[in-house]
C-alpha positions as CSV (number, residue, x, y, z in Angstrom):
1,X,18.3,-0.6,-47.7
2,X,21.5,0.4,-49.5
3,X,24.7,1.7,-47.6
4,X,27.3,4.2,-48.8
5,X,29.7,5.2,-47.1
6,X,27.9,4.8,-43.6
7,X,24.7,6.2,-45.3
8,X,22.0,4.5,-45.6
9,X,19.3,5.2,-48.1
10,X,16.0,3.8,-48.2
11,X,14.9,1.0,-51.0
12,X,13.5,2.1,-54.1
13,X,10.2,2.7,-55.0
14,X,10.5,0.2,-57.7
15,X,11.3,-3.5,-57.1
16,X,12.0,-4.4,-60.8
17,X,15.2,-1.9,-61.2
18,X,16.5,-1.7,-64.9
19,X,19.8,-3.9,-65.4
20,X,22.8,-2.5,-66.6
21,X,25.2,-4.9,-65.8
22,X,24.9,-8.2,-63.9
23,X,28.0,-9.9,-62.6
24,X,30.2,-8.0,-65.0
25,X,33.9,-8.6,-64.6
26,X,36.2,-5.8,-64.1
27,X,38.8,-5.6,-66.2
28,X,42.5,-6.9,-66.4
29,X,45.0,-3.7,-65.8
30,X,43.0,-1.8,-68.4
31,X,39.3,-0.6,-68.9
32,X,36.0,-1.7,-69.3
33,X,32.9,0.2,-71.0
34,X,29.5,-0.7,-70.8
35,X,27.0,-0.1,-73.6
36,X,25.1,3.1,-73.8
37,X,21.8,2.9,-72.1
38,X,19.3,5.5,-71.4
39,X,19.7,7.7,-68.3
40,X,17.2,10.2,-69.4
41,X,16.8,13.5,-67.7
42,X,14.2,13.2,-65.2
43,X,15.9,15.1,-62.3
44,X,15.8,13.6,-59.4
45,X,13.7,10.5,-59.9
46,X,16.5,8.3,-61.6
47,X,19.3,6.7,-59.6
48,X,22.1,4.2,-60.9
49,X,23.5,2.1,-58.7
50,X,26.9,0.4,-58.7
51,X,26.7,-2.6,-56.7
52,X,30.0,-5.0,-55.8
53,X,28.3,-8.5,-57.0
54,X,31.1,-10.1,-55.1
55,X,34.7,-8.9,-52.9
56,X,36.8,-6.8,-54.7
57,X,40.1,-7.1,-53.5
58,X,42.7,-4.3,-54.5
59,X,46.5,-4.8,-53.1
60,X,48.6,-1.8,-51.9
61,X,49.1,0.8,-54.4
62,X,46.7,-0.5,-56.9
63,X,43.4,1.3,-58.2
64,X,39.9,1.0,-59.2
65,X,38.4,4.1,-61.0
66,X,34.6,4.3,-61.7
67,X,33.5,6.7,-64.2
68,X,30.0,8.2,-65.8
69,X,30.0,9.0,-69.7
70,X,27.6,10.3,-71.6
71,X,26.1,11.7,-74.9
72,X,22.9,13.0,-76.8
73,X,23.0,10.0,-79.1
74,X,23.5,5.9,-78.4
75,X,26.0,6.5,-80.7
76,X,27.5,9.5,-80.1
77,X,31.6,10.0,-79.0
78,X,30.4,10.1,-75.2
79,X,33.3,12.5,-74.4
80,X,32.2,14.3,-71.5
81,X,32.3,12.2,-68.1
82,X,32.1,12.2,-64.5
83,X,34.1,10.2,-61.9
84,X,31.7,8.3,-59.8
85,X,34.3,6.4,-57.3
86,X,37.8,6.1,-57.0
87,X,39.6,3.5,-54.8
88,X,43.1,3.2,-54.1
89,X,45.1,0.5,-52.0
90,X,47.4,2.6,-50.1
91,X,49.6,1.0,-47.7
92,X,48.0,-2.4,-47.1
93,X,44.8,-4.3,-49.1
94,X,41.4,-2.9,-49.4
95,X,38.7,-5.2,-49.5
96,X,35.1,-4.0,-50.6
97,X,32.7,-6.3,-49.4
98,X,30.2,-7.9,-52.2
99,X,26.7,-6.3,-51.7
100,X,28.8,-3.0,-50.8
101,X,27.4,0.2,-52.9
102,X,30.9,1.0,-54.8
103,X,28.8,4.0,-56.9
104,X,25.7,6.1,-56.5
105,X,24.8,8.7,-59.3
106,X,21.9,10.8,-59.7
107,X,22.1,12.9,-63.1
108,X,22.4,16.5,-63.1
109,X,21.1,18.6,-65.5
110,X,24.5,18.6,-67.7
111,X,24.4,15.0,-67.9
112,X,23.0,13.9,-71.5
113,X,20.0,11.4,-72.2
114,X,22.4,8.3,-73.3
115,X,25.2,7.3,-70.5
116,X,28.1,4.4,-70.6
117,X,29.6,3.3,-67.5
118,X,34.0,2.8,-67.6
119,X,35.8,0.9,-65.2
120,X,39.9,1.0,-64.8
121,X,42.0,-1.1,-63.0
122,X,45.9,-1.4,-62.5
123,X,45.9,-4.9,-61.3
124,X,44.4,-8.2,-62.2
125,X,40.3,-7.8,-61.2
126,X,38.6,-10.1,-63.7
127,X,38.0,-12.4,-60.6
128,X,35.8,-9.5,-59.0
129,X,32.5,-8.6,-60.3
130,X,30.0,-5.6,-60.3
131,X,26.2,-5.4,-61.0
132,X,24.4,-1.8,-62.2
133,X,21.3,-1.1,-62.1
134,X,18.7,2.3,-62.5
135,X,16.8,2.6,-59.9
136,X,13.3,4.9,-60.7
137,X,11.4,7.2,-57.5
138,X,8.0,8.6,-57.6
């Protein structure tokens, strides 16, 4: 069972999920992009799923933004994009528990068959890591 945001969803149908990232770093005060992988269009039946492989720990007034790209080709420009999740530290820390879901996309029909994942930080979050992974239902 996965939780978001006091949701929870049941498991997958599939107990092999397709690896995006494992224990991937965030960045340093900058971004981070994944490689493309394929998020073909099968509507409905394709989830990816942003997982916090361990605490992520923002201090006041610093972000986290988690955003979708995608294209027609692997190596296409990937210009049009989506914000997944955006956190921001706002008045005292914010800790995100690892195991928590941080981001939980399904594509809609605008969204391409090739997809990147981007991460930006304004603080130091190389210590924290994320895992992502598709998740496929019959």
């Amino acid at each position: 069972m996965a939780t978001v945001f006091g949701t929870t969803f049941a498991d997958r149908t599939t107990n092999y999920p397709d690896r995006v990232l494992t224990a991937q770093a965030l960045p340093n005060n900058t971004t981070f992009t994944s490689s493309a992988f394929s998020f073909a269009k099968v509507a409905g039946r394709i989830e990816l799923e942003i997982v916090a492989n361990t605490s992520i720990v923002l201090v006041d007034t610093k972000t986290l933004k988690i955003e979708l790209f995608w294209d027609k080709s692997a190596t296409g420009s990937f210009s049009a994009s989506r914000v997944i999740n955006s956190y921001i530290a706002s008045g005292s820390t914010l800790t995100i528990a690892a195991g928590t879901v941080v981001g939980l996309v399904t594509p809609e029909s605008d969204v391409e068959q090739f997809a990147k994942i981007k991460f930006t930080t304004t603080a130091d979050q190389s210590a924290h890591k994320v895992d992502a992974a598709l998740y496929y239902r019959s």
